[in-house]
gemmi code that builds the backbone of each chain (N, CA, C; Angstrom):
import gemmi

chains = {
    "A": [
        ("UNK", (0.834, -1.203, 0.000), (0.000, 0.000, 0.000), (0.861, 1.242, 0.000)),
        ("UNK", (0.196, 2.264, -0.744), (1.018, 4.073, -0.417), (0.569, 4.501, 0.597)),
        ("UNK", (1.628, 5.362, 1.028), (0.893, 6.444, 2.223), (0.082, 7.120, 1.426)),
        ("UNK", (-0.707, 8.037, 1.820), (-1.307, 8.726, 1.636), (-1.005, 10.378, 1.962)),
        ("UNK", (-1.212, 10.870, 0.891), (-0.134, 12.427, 0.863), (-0.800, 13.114, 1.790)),
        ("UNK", (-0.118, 14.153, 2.302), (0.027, 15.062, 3.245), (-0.626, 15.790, 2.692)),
        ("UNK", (-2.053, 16.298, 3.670), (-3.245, 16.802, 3.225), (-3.139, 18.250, 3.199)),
        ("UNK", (-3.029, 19.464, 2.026), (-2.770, 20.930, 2.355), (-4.037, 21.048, 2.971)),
        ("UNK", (-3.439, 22.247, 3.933), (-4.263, 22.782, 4.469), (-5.588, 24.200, 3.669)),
        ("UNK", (-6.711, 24.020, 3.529), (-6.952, 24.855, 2.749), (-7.882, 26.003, 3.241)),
        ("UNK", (-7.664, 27.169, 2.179), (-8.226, 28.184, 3.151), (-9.885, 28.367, 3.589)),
        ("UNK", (-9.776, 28.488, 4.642), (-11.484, 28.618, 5.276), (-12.185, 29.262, 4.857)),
        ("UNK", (-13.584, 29.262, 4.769), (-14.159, 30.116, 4.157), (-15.973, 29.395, 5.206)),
        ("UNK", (-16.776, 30.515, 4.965), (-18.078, 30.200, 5.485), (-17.907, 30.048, 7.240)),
        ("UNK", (-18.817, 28.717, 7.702), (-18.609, 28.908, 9.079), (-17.256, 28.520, 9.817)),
        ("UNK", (-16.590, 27.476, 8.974), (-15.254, 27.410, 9.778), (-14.391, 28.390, 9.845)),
        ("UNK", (-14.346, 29.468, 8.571), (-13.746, 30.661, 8.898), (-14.401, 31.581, 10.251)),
        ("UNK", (-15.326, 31.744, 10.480), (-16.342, 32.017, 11.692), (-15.306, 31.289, 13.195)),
        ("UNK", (-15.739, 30.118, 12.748), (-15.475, 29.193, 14.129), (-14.130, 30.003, 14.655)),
        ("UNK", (-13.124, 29.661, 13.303), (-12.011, 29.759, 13.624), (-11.170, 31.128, 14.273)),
        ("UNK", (-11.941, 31.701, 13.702), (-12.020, 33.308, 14.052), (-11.861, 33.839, 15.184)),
        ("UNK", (-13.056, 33.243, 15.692), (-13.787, 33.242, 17.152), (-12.658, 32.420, 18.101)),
        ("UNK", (-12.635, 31.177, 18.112), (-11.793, 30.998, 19.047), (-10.245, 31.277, 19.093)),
        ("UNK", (-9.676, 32.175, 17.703), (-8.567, 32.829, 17.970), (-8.719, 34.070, 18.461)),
        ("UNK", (-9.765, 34.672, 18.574), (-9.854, 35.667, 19.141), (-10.066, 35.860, 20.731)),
        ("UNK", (-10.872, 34.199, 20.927), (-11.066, 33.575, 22.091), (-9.303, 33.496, 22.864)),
        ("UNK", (-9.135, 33.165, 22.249), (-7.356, 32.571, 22.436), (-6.587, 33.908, 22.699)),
        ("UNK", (-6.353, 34.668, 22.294), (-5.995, 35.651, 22.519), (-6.184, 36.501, 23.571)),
        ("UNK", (-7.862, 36.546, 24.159), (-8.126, 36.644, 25.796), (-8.028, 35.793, 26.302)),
        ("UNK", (-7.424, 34.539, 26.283), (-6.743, 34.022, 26.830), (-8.023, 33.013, 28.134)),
        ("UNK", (-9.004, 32.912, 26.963), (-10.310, 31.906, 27.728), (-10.152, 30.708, 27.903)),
        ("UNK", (-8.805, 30.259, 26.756), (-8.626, 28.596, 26.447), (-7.514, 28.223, 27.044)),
        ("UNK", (-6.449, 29.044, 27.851), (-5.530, 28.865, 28.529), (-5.403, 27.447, 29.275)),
        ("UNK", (-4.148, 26.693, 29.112), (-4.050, 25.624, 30.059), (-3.596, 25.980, 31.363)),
        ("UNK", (-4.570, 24.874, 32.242), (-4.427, 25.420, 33.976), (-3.003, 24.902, 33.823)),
        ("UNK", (-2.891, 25.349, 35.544), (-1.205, 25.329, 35.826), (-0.993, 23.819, 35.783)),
        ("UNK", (-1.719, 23.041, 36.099), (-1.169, 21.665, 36.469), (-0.956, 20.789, 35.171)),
        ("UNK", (-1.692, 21.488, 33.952), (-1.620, 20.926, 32.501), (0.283, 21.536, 32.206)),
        ("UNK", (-0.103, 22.484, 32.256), (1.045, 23.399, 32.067), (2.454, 22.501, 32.698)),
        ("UNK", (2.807, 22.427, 34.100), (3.430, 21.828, 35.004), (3.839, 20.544, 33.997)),
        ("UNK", (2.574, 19.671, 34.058), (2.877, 18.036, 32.973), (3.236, 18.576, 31.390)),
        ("UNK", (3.035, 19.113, 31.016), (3.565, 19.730, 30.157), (5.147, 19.801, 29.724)),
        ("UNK", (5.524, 20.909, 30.767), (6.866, 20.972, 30.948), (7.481, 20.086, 31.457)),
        ("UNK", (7.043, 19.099, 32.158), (8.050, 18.044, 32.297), (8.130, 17.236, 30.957)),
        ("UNK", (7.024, 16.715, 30.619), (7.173, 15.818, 29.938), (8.049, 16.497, 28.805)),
        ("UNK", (8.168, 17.742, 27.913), (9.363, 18.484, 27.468), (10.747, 18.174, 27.898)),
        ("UNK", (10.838, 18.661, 29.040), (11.915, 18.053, 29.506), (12.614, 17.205, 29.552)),
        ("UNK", (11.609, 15.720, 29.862), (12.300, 14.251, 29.800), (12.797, 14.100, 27.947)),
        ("UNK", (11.927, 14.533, 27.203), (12.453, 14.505, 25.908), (13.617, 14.708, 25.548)),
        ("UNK", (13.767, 16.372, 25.976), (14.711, 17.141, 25.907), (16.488, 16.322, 26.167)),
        ("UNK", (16.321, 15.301, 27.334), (17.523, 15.084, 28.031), (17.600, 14.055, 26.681)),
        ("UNK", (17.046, 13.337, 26.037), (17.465, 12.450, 24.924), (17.733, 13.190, 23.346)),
        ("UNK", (17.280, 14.142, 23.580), (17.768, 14.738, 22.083), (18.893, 14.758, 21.238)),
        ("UNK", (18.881, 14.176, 20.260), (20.905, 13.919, 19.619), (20.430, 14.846, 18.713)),
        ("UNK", (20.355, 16.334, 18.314), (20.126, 17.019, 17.053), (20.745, 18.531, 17.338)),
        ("UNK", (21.291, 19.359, 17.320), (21.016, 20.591, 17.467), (19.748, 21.169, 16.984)),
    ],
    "B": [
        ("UNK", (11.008, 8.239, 30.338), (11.902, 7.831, 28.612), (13.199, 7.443, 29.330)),
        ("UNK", (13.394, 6.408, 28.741), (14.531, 5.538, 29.215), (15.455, 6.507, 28.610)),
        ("UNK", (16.972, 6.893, 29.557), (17.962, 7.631, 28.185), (18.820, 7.115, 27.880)),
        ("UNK", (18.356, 5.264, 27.411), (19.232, 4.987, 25.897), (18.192, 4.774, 24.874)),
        ("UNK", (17.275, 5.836, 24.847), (16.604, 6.029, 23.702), (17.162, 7.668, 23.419)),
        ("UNK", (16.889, 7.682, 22.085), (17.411, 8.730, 21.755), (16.498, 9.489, 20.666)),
        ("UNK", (16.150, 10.942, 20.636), (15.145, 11.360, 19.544), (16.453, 12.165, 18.482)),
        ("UNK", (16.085, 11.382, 16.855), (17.114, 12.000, 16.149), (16.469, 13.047, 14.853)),
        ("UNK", (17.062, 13.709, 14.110), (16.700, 14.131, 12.870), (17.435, 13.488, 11.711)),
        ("UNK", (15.816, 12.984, 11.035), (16.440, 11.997, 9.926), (16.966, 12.418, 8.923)),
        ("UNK", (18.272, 11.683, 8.891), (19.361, 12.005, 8.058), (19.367, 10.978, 6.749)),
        ("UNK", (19.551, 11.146, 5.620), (19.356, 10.511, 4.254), (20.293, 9.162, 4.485)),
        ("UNK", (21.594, 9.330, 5.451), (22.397, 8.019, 5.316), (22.037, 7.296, 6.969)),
        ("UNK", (20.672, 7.453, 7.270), (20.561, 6.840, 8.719), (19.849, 5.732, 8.398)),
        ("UNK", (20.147, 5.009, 9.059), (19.482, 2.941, 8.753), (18.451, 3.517, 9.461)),
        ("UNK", (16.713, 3.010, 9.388), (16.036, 2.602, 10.071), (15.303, 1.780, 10.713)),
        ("UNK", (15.499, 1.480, 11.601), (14.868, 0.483, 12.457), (13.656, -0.204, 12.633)),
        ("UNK", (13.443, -1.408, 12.846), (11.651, -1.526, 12.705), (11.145, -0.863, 13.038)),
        ("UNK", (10.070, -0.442, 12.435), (8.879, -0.039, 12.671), (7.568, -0.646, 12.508)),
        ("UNK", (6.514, -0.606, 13.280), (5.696, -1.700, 12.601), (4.122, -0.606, 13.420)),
        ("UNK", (3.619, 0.079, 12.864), (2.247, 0.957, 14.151), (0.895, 0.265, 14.099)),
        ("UNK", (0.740, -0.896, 13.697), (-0.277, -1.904, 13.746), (-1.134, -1.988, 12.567)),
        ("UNK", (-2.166, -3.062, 12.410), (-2.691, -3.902, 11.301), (-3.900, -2.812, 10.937)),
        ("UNK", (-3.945, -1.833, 11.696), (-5.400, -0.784, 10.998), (-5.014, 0.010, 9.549)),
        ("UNK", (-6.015, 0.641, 9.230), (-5.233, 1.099, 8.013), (-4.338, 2.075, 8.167)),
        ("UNK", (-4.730, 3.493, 9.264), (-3.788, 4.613, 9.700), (-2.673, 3.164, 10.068)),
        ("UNK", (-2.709, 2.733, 10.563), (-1.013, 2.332, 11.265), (-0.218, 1.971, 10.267)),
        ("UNK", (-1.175, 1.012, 8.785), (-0.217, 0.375, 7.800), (-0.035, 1.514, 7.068)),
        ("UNK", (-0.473, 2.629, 6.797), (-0.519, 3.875, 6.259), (1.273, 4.411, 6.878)),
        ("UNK", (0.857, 4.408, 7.941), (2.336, 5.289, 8.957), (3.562, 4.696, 8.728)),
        ("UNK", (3.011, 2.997, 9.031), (4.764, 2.391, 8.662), (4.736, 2.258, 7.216)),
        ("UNK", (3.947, 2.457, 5.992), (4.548, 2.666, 5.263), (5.090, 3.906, 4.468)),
        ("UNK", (4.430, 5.240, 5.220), (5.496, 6.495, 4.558), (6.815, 6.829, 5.793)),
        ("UNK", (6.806, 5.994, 6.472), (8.453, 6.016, 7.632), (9.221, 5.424, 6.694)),
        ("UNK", (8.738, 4.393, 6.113), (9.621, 3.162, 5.764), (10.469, 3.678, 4.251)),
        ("UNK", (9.381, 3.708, 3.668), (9.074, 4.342, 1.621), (9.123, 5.591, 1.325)),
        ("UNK", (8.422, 6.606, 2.436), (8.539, 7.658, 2.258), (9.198, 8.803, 2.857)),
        ("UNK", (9.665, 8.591, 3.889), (10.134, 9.502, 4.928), (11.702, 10.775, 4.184)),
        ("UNK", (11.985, 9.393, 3.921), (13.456, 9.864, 3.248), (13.165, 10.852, 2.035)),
        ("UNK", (12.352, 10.074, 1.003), (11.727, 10.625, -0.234), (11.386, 12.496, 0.259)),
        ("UNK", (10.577, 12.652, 1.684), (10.206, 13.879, 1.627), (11.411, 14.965, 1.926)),
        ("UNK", (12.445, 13.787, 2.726), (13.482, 15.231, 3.306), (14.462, 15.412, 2.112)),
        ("UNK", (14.546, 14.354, 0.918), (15.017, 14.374, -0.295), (14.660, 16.100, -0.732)),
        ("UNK", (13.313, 15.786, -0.927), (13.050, 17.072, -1.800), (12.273, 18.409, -0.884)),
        ("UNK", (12.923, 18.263, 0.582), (12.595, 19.590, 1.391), (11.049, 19.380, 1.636)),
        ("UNK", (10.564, 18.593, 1.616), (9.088, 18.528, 2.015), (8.732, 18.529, 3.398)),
        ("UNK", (9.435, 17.261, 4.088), (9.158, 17.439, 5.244), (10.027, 16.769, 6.043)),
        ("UNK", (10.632, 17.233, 7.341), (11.365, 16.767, 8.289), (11.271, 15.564, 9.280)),
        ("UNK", (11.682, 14.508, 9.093), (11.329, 13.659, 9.992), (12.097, 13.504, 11.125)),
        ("UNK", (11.414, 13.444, 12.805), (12.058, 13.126, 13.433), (11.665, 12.222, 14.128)),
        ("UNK", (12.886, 10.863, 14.628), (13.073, 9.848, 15.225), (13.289, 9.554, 16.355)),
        ("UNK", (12.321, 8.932, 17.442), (12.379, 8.213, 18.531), (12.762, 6.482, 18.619)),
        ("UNK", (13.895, 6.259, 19.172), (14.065, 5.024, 18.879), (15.087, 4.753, 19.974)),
        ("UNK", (14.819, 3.106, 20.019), (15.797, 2.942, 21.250), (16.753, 2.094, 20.456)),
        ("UNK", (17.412, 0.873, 21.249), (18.734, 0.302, 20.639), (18.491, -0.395, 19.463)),
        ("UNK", (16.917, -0.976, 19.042), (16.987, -2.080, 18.001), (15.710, -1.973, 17.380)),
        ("UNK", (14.642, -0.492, 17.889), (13.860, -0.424, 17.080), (13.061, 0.900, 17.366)),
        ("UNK", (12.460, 1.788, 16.185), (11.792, 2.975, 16.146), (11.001, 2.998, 17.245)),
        ("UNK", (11.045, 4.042, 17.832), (9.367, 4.014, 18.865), (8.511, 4.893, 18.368)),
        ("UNK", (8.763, 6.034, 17.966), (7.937, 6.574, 17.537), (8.929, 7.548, 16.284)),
        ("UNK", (7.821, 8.285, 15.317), (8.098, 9.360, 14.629), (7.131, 10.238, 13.869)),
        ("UNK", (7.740, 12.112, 13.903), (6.985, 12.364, 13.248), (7.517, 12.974, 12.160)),
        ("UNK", (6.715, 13.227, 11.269), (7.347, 14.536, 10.177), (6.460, 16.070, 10.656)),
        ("UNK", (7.478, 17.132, 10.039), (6.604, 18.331, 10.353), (6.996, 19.030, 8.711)),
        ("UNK", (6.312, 20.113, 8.277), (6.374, 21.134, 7.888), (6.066, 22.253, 8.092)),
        ("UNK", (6.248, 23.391, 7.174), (5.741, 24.396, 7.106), (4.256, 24.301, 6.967)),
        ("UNK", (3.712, 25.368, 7.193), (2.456, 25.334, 6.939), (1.752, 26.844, 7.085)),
        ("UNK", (0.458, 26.939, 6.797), (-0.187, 28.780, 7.195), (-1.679, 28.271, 7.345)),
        ("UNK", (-2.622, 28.744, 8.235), (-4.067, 28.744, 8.077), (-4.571, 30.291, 7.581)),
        ("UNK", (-5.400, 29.805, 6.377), (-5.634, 31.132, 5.768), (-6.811, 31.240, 6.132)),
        ("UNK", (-7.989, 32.405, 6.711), (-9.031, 32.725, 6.503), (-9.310, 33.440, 5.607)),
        ("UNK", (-10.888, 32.890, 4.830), (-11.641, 33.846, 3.892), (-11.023, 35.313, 3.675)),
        ("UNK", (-10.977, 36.404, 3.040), (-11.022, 37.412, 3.521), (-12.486, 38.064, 3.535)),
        ("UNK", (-13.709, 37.021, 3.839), (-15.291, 37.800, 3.988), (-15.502, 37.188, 5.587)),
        ("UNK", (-15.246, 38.081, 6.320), (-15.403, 37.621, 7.576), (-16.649, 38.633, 8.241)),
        ("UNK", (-16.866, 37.561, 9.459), (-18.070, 37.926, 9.967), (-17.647, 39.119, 10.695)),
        ("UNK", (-17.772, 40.335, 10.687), (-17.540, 41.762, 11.435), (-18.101, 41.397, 13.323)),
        ("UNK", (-18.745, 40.627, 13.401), (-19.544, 40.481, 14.636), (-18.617, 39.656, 15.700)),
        ("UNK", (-17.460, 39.351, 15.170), (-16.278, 38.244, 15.733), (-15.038, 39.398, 16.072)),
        ("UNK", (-14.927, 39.598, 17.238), (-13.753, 40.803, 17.678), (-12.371, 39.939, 17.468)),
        ("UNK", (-11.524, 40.563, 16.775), (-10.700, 40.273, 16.639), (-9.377, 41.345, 16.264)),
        ("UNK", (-8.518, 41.881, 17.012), (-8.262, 43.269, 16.963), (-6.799, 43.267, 15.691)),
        ("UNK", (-6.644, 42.315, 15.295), (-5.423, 42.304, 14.622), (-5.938, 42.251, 12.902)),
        ("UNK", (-6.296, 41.017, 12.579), (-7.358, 41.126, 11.369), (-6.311, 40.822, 10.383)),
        ("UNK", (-5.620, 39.508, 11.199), (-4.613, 39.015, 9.972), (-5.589, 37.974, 9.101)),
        ("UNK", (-5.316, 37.601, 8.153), (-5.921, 36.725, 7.469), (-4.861, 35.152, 7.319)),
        ("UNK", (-3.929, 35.643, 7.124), (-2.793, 34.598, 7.061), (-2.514, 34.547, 8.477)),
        ("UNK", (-2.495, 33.099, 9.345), (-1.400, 32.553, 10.360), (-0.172, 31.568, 10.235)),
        ("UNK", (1.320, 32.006, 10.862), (2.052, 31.039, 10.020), (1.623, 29.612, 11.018)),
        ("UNK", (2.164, 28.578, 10.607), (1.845, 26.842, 11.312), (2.717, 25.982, 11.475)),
        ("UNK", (3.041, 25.059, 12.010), (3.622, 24.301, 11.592), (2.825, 22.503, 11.692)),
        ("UNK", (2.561, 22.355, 10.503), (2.321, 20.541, 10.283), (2.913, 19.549, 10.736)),
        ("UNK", (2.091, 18.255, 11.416), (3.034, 17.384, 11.608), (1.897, 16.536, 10.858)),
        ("UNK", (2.997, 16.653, 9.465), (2.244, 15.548, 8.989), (1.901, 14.037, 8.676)),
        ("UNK", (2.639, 13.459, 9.584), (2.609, 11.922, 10.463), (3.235, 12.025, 11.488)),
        ("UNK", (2.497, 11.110, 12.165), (3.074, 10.700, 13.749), (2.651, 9.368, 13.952)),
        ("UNK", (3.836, 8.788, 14.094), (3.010, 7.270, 14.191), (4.403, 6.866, 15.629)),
        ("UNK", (3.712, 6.003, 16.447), (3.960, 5.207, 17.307), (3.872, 3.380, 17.633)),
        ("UNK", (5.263, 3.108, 17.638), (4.938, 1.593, 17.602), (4.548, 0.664, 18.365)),
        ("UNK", (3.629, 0.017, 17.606), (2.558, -0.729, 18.373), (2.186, -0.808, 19.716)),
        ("UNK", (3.789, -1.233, 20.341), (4.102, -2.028, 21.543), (3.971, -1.102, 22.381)),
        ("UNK", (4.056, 0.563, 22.013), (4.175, 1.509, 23.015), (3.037, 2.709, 22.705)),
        ("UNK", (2.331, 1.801, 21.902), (0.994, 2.673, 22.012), (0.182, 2.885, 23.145)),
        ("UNK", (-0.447, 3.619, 24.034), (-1.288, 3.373, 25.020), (-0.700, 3.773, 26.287)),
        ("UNK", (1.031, 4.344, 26.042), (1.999, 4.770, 27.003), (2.023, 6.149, 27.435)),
        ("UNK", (1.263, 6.888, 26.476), (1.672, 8.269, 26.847), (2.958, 8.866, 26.148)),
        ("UNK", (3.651, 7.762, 25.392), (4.567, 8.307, 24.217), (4.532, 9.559, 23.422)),
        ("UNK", (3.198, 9.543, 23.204), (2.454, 10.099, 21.855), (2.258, 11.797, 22.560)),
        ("UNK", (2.052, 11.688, 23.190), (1.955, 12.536, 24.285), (2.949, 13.611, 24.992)),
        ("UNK", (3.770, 12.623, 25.045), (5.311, 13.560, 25.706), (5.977, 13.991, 24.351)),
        ("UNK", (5.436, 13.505, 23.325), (6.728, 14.041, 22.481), (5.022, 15.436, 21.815)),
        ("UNK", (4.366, 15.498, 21.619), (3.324, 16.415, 21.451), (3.692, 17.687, 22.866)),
        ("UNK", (4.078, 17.401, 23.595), (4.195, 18.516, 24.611), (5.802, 18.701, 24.543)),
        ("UNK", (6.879, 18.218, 23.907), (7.564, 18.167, 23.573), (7.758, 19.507, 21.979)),
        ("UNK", (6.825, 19.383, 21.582), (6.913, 20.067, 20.330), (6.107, 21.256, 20.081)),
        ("UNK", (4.990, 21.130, 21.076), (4.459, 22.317, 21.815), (5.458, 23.365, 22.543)),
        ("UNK", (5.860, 23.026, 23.647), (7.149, 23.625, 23.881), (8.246, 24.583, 23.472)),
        ("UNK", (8.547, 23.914, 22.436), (9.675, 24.010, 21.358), (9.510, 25.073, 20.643)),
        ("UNK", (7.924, 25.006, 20.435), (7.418, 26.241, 19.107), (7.024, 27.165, 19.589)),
        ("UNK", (6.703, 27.505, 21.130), (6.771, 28.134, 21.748), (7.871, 28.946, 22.792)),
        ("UNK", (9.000, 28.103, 22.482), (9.974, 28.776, 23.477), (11.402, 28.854, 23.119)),
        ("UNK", (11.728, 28.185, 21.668), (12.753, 28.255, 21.096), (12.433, 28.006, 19.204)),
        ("UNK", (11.442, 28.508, 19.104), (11.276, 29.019, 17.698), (12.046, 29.787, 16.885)),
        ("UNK", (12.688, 29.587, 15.784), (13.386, 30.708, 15.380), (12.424, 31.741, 14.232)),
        ("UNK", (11.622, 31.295, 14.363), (10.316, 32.210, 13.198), (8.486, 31.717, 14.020)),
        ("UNK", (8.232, 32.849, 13.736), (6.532, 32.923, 14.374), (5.916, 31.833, 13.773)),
        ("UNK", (5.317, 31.351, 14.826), (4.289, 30.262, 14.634), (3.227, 30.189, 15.423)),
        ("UNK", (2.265, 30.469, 15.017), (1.113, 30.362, 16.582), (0.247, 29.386, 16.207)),
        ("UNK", (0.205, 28.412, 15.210), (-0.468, 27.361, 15.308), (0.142, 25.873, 15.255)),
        ("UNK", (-0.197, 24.562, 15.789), (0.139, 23.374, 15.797), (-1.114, 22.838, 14.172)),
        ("UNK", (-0.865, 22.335, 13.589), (-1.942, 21.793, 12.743), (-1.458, 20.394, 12.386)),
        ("UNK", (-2.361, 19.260, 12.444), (-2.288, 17.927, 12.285), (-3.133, 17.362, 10.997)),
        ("UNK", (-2.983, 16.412, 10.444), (-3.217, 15.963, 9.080), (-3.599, 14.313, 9.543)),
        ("UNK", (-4.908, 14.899, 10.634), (-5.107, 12.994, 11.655), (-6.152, 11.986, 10.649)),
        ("UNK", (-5.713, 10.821, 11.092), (-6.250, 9.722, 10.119), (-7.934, 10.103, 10.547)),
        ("UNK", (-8.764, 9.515, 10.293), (-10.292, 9.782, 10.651), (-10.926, 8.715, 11.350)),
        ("UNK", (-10.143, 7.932, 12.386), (-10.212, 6.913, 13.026), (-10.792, 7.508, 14.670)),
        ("UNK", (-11.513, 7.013, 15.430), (-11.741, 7.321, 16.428), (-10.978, 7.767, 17.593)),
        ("UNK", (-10.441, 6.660, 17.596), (-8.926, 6.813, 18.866), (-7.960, 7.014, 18.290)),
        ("UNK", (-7.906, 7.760, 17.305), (-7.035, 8.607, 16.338), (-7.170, 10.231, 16.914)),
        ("UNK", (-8.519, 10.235, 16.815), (-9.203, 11.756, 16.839), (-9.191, 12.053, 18.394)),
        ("UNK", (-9.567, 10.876, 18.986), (-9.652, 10.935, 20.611), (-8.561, 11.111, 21.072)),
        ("UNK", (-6.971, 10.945, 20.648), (-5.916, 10.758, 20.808), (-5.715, 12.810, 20.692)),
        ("UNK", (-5.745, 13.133, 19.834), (-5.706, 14.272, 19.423), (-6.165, 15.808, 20.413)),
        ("UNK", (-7.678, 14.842, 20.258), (-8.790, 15.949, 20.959), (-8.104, 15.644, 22.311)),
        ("UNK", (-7.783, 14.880, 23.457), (-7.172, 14.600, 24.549), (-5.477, 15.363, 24.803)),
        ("UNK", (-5.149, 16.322, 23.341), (-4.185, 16.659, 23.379), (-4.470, 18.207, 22.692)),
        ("UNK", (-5.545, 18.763, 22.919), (-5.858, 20.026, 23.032), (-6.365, 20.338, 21.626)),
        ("UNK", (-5.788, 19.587, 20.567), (-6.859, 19.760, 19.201), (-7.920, 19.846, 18.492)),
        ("UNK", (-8.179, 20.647, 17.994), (-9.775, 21.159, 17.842), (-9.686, 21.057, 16.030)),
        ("UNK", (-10.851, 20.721, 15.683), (-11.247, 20.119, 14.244), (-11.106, 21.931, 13.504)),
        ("UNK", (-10.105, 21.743, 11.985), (-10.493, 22.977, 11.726), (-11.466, 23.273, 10.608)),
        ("UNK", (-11.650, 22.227, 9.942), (-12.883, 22.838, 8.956), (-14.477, 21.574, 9.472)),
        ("UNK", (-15.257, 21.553, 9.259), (-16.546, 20.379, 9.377), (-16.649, 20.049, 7.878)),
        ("UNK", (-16.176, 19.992, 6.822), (-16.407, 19.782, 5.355), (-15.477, 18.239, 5.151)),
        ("UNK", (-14.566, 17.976, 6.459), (-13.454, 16.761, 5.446), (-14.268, 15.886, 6.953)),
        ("UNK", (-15.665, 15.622, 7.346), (-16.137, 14.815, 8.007), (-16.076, 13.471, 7.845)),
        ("UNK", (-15.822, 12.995, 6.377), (-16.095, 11.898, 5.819), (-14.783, 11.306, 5.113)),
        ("UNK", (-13.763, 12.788, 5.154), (-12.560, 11.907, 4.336), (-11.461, 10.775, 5.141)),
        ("UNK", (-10.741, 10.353, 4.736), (-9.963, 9.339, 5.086), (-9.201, 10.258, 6.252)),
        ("UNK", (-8.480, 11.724, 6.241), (-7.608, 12.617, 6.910), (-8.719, 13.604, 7.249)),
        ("UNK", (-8.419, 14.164, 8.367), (-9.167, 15.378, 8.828), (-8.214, 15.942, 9.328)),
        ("UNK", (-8.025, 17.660, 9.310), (-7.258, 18.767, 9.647), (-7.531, 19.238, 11.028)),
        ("UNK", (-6.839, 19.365, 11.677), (-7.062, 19.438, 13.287), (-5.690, 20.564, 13.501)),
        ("UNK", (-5.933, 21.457, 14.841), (-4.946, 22.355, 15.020), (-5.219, 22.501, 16.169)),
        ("UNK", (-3.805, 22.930, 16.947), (-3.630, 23.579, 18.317), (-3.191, 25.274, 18.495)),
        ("UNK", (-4.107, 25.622, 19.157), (-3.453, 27.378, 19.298), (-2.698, 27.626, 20.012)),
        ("UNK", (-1.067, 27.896, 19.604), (0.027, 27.741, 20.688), (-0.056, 28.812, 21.979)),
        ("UNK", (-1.080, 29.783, 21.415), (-1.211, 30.851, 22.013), (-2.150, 30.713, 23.479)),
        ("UNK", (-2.553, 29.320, 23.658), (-3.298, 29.036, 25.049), (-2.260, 28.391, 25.970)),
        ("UNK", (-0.956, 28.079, 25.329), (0.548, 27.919, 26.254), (0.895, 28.896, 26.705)),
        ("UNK", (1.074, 30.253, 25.595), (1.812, 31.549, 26.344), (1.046, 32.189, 27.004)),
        ("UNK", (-0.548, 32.589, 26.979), (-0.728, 33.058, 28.177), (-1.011, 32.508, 29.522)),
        ("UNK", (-0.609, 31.516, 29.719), (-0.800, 30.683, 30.934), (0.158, 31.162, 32.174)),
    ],
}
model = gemmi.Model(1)
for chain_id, residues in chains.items():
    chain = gemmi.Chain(chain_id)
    for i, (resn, *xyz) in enumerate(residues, 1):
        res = gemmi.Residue()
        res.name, res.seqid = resn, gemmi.SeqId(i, " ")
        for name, pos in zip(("N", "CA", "C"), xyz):
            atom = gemmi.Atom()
            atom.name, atom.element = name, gemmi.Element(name[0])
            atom.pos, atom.b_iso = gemmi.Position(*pos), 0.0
            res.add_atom(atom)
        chain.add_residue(res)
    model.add_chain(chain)
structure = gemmi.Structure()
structure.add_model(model)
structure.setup_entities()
């Protein structure tokens, strides 16, 4: 079997341009913010990555 | 993460290791553009793959690119939005596959907050969106949505891939 190609992203238009709108604007006041304790697991789990990284 | 695993950037003369992300179609889909295609994309600048793997076999990988979410330019005036860009830049990961054995670990997971992170705190060019290119499988999507992704158009309901994105911008103001 092929993979299947890497889907472009295409531009919005109608209500997903709406949706999308909205919750970047949402995002921006900062309504969708992750609490601290998401945040916290977050950064660790970054971290543990981090210590295995072979790349600049 | 054990640290004699190691996450690499795939290089054109790097052997790769089994991979195998299971008998569904997304999984035979994944191990076969790691396997056939991976190389093919960083050949011609398409897309970057990077490698999780321990001594004798892949654990996980993804590819990323460039990417932009464009809105219409007929927007609804009734939606505050004080900037009124139309173009956002992105970055794609357009596979991520995890092998089999370490599916269900939270793998998938640490390296997603891993790359969240990254694009947020050592970016060398603006990016305020995560966007994914997810198979249309349930615990595909559940996998996703459990990792802060939100569906971006309702029109690819039915296709094989659905477009999903994260707003990096609910990391920085936290």
């Amino acid at each position: 079997m092929m993979a299947l190609p890497i889907k472009d992203t295409p531009v919005l238009t109608g209500k997903d341009a709406d949706r999308f709108w909205k919750r970047a604007a949402e995002c921006e006041a900062g309504l969708h913010k992750i609490s601290d304790e998401e945040r916290k697991k977050m950064i660790k789990n970054a971290a543990e990555i981090e210590k295995i990284v072979k790349f600049k | 993460m054990s640290n004699s695993n190691n996450l690499l950037r795939l290089e054109l003369n790097h052997e790769l290791k089994p991979f195998d992300c299971g008998d569904t179609k997304a999984g035979k889909d994944l191990t076969d553009f790691f396997i056939n295609q991976s190389k093919d994309h960083l050949k011609q600048l398409l897309a970057v793959t990077y490698v999780l793997e321990s001594e004798d076999k892949t654990i996980a990988y993804y590819s990323v690119l460039n990417d932009k979410i464009n809105r219409s330019k007929k927007m609804n005036k009734l939606i505050p939005n004080a900037k009124h860009y139309f173009t956002y830049p992105a970055v794609k990961i357009g596979r991520f596959g995890v092998y089999k054995d370490y599916q269900g670990k939270d793998i998938g997971t640490q390296l997603f907050d891993y790359i969240k992170v990254l694009f947020t705190t050592n970016n060398r060019t603006g990016c305020r969106f995560i966007t994914v290119d997810a198979y249309n499988e349930p615990s595909v999507i559940k996998f996703y949505e459990k990792n802060g992704f939100t569906f971006l158009s309702l029109k690819d309901e039915t296709e094989e891939t659905r477009l999903m994105y994260f707003d990096l911008m609910s990391i920085v103001l936290s």
